[in-house]
N, C-alpha and C positions, 0 to 999 in steps of 0.2 A: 675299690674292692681288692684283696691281698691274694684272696685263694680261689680258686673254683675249679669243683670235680664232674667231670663228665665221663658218661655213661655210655657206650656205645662208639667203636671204631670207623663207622662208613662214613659216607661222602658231608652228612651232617656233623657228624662229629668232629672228624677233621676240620671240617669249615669253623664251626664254633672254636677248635682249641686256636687256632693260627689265628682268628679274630680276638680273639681275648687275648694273644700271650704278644699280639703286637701292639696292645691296650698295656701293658705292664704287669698282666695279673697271671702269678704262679698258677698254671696250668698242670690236673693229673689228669690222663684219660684212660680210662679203665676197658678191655675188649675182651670178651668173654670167650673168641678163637683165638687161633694162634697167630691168626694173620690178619693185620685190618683189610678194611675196605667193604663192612656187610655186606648189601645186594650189588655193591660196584666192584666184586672182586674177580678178579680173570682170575682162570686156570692156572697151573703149570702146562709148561710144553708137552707134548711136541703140539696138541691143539689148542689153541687160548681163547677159551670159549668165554665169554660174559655173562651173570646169573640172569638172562633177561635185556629187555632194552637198555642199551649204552649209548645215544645220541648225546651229542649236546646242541642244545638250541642259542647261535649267536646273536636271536633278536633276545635273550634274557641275560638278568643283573649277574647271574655266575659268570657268565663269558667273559665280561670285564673285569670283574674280578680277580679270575685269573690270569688273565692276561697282564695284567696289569704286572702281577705278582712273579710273574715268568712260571709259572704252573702250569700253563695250558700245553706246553711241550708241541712235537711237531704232531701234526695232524694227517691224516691219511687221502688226500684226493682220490674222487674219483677218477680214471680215463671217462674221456667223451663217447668212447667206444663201448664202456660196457654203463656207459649211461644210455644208451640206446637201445641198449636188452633190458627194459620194462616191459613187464606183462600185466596185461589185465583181465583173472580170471572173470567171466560174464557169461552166465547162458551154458554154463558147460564148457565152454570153450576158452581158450586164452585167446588174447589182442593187445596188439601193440599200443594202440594210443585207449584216454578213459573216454567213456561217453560228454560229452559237450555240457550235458547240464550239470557236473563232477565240479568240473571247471570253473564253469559259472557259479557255484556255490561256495568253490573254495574259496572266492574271489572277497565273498564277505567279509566283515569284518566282526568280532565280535562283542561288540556295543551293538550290532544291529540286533543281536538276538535276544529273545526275553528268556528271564530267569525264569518263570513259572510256567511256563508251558516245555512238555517234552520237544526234543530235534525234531520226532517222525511229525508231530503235528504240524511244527515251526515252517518247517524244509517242503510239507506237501503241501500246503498251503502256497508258496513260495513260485515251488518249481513243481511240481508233481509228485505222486506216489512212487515212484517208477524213478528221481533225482534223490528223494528222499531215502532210498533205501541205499543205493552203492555211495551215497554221500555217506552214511551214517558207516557203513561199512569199512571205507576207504579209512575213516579216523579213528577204527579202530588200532592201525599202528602205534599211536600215540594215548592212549587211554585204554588199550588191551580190556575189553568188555564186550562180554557175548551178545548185550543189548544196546547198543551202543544211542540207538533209535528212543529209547525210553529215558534217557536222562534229559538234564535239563539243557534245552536249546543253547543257553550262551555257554555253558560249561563245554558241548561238546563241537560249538563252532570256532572255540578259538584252538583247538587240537588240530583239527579240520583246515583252515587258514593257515596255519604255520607249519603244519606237515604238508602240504601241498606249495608255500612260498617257492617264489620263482626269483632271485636265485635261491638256494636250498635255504634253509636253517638247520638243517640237521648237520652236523657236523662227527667226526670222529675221530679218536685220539691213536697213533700209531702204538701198536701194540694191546691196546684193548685199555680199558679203565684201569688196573691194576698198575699201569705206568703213570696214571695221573695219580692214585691214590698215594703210589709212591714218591711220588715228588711232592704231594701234598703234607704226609708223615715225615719225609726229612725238613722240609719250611720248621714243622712246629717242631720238631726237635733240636733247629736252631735256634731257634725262639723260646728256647728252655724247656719246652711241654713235655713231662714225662710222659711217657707210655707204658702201661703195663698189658700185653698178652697174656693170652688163657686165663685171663682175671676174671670169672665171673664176679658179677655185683649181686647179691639177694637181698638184700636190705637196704636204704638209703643210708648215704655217711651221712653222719652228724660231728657237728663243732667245726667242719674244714672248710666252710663257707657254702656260698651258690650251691647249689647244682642242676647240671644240663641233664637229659636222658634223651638221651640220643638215641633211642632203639624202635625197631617194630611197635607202631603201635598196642596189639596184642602185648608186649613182653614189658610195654611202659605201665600197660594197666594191669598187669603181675606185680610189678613194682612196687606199685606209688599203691595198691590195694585199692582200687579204685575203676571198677566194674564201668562207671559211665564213659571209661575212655574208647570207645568205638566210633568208627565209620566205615562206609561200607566201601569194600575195593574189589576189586576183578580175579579172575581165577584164571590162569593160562598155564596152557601144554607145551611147555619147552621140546623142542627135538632138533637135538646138534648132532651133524652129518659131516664125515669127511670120507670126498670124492675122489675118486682119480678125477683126474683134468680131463674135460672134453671140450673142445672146444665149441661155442656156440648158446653155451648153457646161460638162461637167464643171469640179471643183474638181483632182478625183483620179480614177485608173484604176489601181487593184490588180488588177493580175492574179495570180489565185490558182491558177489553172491550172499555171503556170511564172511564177516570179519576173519580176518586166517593172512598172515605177510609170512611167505617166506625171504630168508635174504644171502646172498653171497658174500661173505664179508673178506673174504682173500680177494675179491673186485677190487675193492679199494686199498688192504693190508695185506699182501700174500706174505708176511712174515707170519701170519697167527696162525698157519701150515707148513708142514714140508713142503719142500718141492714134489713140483708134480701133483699135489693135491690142492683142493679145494674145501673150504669149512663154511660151511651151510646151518643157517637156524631157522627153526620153522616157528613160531607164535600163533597159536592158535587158541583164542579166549572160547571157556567153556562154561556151565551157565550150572546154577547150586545144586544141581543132580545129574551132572555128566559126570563121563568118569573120563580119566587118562585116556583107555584105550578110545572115549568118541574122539577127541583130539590128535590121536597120533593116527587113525582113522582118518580124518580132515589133511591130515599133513600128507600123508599116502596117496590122497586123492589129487590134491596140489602136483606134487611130486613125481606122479607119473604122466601127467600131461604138460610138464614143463622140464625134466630133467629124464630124458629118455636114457634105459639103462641103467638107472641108478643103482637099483638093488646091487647089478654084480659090480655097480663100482664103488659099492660101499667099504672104506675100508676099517671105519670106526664108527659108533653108534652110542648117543645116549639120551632118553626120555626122562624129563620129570614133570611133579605137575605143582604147578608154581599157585599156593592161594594169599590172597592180601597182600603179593610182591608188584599189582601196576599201580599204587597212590591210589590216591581218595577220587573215588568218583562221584560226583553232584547231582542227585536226583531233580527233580523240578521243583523249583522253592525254595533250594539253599542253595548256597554258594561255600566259597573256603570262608569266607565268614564266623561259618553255622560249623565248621568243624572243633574239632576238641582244640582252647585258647592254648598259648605258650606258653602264658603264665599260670600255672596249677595253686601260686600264692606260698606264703612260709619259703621261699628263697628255692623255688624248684620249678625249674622250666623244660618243656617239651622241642622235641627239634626233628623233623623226621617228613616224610612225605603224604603220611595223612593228617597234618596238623593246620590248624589256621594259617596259613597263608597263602600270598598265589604263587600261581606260574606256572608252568606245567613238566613231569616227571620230576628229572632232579633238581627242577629252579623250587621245588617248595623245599626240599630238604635245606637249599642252600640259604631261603628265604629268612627260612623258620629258625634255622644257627644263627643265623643273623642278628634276627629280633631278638632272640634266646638270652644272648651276650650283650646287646642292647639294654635289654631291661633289667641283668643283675650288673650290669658296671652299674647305670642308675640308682640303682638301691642299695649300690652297694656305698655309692657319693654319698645318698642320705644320710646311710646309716652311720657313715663316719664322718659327718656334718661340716662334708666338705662340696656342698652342691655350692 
């Protein structure tokens, strides 16, 4: 393959051009802002917030990947100290440690769970009614969905499992995603991969080879004119906060009640604030008839029984409400499978986090660039009858 144009700046995109332009093959990628990095892009300062969850999971293929590549950059530890401020909202009330049968559930693995049956069924059947629900709850950090109980058993046990691993998996990048993006966009512009900003794409190139589409589901099936490219994803209330400092203030607030995390994220980076403050984000998944205000409601409720004072130590504020930005979530009976293929066929492939493949949050996006660039080198050996 000689050429191949890609569609879309984020964490897929990138992944696909630095995979192909290490393959040999002249890379353009085309980003419709000014700035890459889609839903993996921080702020500017002085608070450097993230569009949403920024973990990265070290039991998935991206981690090596980038590591491999010197991309993963330095990462943010937590103190042991403010790994000890976990809360667990329950009952009304916050607590220090989760109920015992949490535990015991996370402990699963996800081969144990079945595809067609929901979690609530799976889990109470298992452990009870009453394990079933602040399990279902708990995983909503990692699948951000207002139901988390109704999808399908193994889809939401392996979220479940690996946000709760001991030692952690979650990991995070000092300075927020936007310094991975950036080390990921100078790779491929060593690697010769053009870049074009503020390019919007509205029609597919023709004659210049492959093409990737690296975007929002939604914006792929604007595209490609092609209505059946859906799957269904999550709706969350972003709300980023910056505190003055108090000491004593949580690490974390799970709410087990109803899915809702908030998180300290100067716990572990106090660069991504001034001094003296702290930067706070609240996630709270909302369900196809809520509105903003039930969530930033939820976040309010969170907030005053775990960060006393905050109102007047607020010294910055901003609410949004995030729909189709937490990946594809798997009802009972499908799996990434059953999601929309890579391959769309005529030299045009998908890359992105609601698309056929696994892993969970950004390991699909990284999956799916993968495969993406897999199968037009392939076609592209054929096509120049050098398989």
């Amino acid at each position: 393959m000689r050429k191949l144009t890609i569609v879309g700046g984020g964490f897929a995109g990138l992944t696909a051009a630095v995979t192909a332009a290490e393959a040999g093959t002249a890379v353009t990628l085309y980003e419709a802002h000014r700035t890459l990095g889609g839903r993996a892009r921080t702020a500017d300062g002085p608070y450097r917030t993230n569009d949403g969850p920024h973990a990265l999971y070290s039991g998935g293929p991206h981690w090596t990947w980038l590591k491999q590549r010197g991309l993963l950059g330095p990462l943010a530890p937590l103190p042991p100290a403010e790994g000890l401020r976990f809360r667990f909202h329950r009952g009304g009330a916050l607590r220090r440690v989760p109920p015992p049968g949490l535990l015991r559930q996370s402990l699963r693995t996800a081969r144990t769970a079945p595809v067609d049956t929901d979690f609530r069924t799976w889990a109470t059947g298992l452990a009870g009614a009453r394990t079933a629900r602040v399990a279902a709850a708990y995983s909503g950090v990692a699948l951000f969905h207002h139901d988390p109980g109704a999808l399908s058993a193994r889809f939401v046990q392996e979220r479940l499992h690996r946000a709760a691993a001991l030692p952690p998996e979650a990991h995070y990048v000092r300075g927020g995603w936007g310094a991975l993006i950036g080390r990921m966009a100078d790779r491929a512009r060593e690697l010769g991969v053009r870049i074009e900003t503020s390019a919007r794409v509205d029609a597919l190139p023709t004659g210049g080879g492959p093409v990737i589409v690296a975007t929002a589901l939604p914006a792929a099936a604007r595209l490609l004119d092609d209505p059946s490219l859906t799957w269904e994803s999550g709706r969350t209330v972003l709300v980023d906060l910056a505190l003055r400092t108090r000491k004593g203030d949580p690490f974390v607030v799970s709410d087990l009640d109803a899915p809702g995390w908030i998180e300290r994220f100067t716990a572990q980076d106090p660069s991504l604030a001034p001094a003296g403050q702290q930067l706070l984000q609240a996630q709270l998944p909302v369900g196809p008839d809520a509105t903003k205000a039930d969530g930033v409601a939820h976040a309010e409720r969170l907030l005053d029984l775990g960060f006393p004072g905050w109102r007047e130590r607020t010294v910055w504020r901003r609410e949004s409400l995030s729909g189709g930005r937490t990946g594809a979530v798997d009802r009972p009976g499908t799996t990434w499978r059953d999601r929309p293929a890579v391959d769309r066929g005529d030299g045009v492939y998908l890359a992105g986090d609601q698309v056929a493949a696994p892993g969970v949050l950004s390991e699909v996006s990284f999956t799916s660039a993968v495969e993406a660039v897999s199968l037009a080198l392939r076609a592209g050996r054929v096509a120049y009858g050098t398989r």
